[in-house]
C-alpha positions in Angstrom: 0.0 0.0 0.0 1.4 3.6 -0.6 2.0 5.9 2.7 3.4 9.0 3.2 6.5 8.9 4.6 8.6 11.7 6.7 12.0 11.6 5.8 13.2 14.5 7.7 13.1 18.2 8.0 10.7 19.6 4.9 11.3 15.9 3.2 8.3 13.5 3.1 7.8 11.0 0.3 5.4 8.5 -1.0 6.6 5.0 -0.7 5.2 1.2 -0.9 4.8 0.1 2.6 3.5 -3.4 4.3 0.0 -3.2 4.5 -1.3 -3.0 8.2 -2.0 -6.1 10.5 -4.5 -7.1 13.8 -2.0 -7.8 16.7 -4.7 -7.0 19.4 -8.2 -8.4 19.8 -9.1 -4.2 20.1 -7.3 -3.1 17.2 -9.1 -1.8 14.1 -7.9 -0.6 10.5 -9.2 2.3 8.7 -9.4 3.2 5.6 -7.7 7.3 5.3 -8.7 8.8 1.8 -7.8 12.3 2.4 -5.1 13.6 5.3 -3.8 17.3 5.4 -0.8 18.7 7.8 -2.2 20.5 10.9 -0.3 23.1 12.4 1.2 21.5 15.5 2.6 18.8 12.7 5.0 21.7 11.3 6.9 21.6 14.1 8.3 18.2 12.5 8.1 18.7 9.3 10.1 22.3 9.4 12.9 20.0 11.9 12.2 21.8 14.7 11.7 19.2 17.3 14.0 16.2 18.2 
């Protein structure tokens, strides 16, 4: 499946990626068709944060 990687500061990509599997009894997968960055997500993706 395709997934949005972060690569580092201002670098994120689109690569192939396992898809996702149960490990818990609880868990769930879900199905995201459209994502955008909030705010508080810059912090990371400008490299400002460890």
């Amino acid at each position: 499946m395709d997934a949005v990687v972060y690569q580092g500061p201002k670098e994120v990509a689109v690569e192939e990626v396992e898809e996702p599997e149960l490990q818990h009894p609880n868990d769930v997968v879900i199905d995201i068709t459209t994502s955008c960055i909030c705010g508080s997500d810059l912090h990371m993706y400008e490299g400002r944060t460890a």
